[in-house]
C-alpha positions, 0 to 999 in steps of 0.5 A: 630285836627288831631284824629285817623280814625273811622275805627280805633276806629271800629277796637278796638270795634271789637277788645275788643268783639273778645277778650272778646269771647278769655277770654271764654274756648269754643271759645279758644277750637274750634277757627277753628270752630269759623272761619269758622262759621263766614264765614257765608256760605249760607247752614246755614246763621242763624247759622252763623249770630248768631256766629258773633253777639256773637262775636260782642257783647260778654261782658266780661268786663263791659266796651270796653277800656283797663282795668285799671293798664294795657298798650297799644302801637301803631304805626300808618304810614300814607301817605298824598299826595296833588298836583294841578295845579295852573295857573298863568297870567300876567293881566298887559296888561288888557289880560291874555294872558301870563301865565303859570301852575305852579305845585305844590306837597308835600308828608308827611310821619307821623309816630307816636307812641301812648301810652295808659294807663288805669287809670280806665276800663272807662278812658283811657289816650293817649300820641301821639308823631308823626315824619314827613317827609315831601317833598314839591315842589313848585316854591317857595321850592323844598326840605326835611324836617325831624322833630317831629311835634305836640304832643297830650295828651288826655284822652277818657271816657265811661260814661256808660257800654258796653251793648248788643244791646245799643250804645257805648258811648265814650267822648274824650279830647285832647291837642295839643302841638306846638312841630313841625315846626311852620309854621308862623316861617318858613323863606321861602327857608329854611325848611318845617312846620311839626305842626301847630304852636298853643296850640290847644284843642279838644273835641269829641263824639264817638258812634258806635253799632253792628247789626249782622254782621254790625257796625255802627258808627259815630263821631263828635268834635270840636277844638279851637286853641290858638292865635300865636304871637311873630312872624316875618315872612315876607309876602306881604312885612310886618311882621306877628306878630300874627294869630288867628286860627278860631274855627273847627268842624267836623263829620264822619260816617261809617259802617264796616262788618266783613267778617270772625273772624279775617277780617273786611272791613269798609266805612267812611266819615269825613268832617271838617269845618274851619272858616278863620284864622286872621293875624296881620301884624306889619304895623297895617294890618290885613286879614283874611283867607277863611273858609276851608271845607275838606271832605275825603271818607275812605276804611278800611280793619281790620286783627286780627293776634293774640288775642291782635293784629289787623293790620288796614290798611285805604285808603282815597280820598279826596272830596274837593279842601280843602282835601288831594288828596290821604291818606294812613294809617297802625295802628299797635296796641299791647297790653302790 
């Protein structure tokens, strides 16, 4: 399951404690004052630092999620690049002294557009319903495509209310929607895979805490992906008529700092683990896929432009031959 970046969900906790400290009339009074005691300047480094953690954890309401009755609206503009080099040799003679690098890259433009309604102030649903671009060049395709791929509705859970000094809890669910470009459906030459080709269904665990200036936070979950049949794509000269995905799981963790009332700078790591997918050919064969392992490293930079509006923006590198090469992410959250 693709899911949101930790940084985003840092960003709306800091988010929803800044705007619990906009709901009280001081803070509305003297923003300017606000701002530059967070600045934590060195003549007065206490005072500061206990500024900020009221800042952070101020609790106007009970729990951190929009309220209920009430919507949210995000655009997210992400950015995916994966290249490499692969080598190909002729080993027909016992030698490989024939080859050649092939070169292959593909760059993906996803915007999306999330809805969230609050059907309580502890549960929150989404509906998140993203247009790829994506621009492949291989020896085999050279081309564009533009599609919608994959929409996901979930909802998100608090069990318990938000305190001070006490761990944020949030639980979440989601189902994933074929809608995109099946990629077990695509005729070679003629177009590119915007989704993944299966009903998937996620559940995760999200915990995050502020300690003074500092947010921690860490993240794990797992998705389960429904068989695929009724297919007739050819590979190795047979028909595939039928995958099943393998289970994944994953995890990620970070801390984030805010450097001022309206900037915040975050560090993530995500890692997910996928067991090999079997396919079934209409000649009664089968094989199995290798297990995939991608690791990403994230730098995130929040800015609060307003009290309902927090632009994030993320960059990411990928750790694993499995991962993206580079990542690039904008969220653009408003509040209706």
């Amino acid at each position: 399951m693709k899911f949101r970046p930790l940084f985003s969900l840092l960003a709306a906790t800091l988010a929803v404690s800044a705007q619990a400290q906009d709901a009280a009339t001081p803070a509305k009074a003297d923003a300017a004052a606000v701002r530059e005691a967070l600045g934590k300047q060195e003549s007065d480094p206490e005072q500061s630092a206990e500024l900020l953690k009221t800042t952070l954890t101020s609790v106007d309401k009970k729990y951190s999620m929009i309220k209920r009755g009430n919507f949210q609206f995000s655009y997210d503009l992400s950015y995916t690049y994966i290249g490499q080099d692969k080598i190909s040799t002729d080993l027909s003679s016992g030698n490989a002294t024939i080859f050649n690098i092939e070169n292959d890259n593909s760059h993906t433009v996803t915007n999306t557009l999330s809805f969230d309604y609050g059907l309580r102030d502890n549960l929150t649903a989404n509906v998140a319903i993203p247009f790829v671009s994506k621009y492949s060049q291989t020896s085999l395709v050279d081309g564009v495509t533009h599609s919608v791929g994959d929409i996901s509705i979930g909802v998100r859970y608090q069990p318990f209310e938000t305190m001070p000094d006490v761990p944020s809890i949030t639980v979440s669910g989601s189902v994933r929607i074929p809608t995109g470009t099946s990629p077990y459906k695509v005729v070679s030459g003629s177009g590119l895979a915007t989704g993944s080709g299966t009903t998937g269904f996620s559940a995760g665990l999200n915990i995050s805490k502020v300690v003074d200036p500092v947010a921690l936070f860490g993240s794990m979950n797992v998705s389960y992906s429904r068989p695929s049949d009724d297919l007739s794509q050819v590979l190795g000269g047979a028909f595939l008529t039928r995958v099943d995905p393998g289970l994944s799981m994953g995890f990620g963790f970070g801390f984030a700092y805010a450097f001022s009332y309206s900037i915040t700078t975050s560090f993530s790591f995500q890692e997910s683990v996928s067991r090999g997918s079997r396919m079934t050919f209409s000649n009664g064969q089968t094989a199995t896929t290798a297990t995939q392992t991608s690791a990403t490293l994230s730098y995130g930079v929040g800015y609060r432009i307003s009290p309902k509006t927090t632009i994030n923006t993320s960059v990411g590198f990928g750790l694993t031959p499995n991962s993206p090469n580079l990542t690039l992410g904008l969220n653009f959250p408003l509040s209706l």
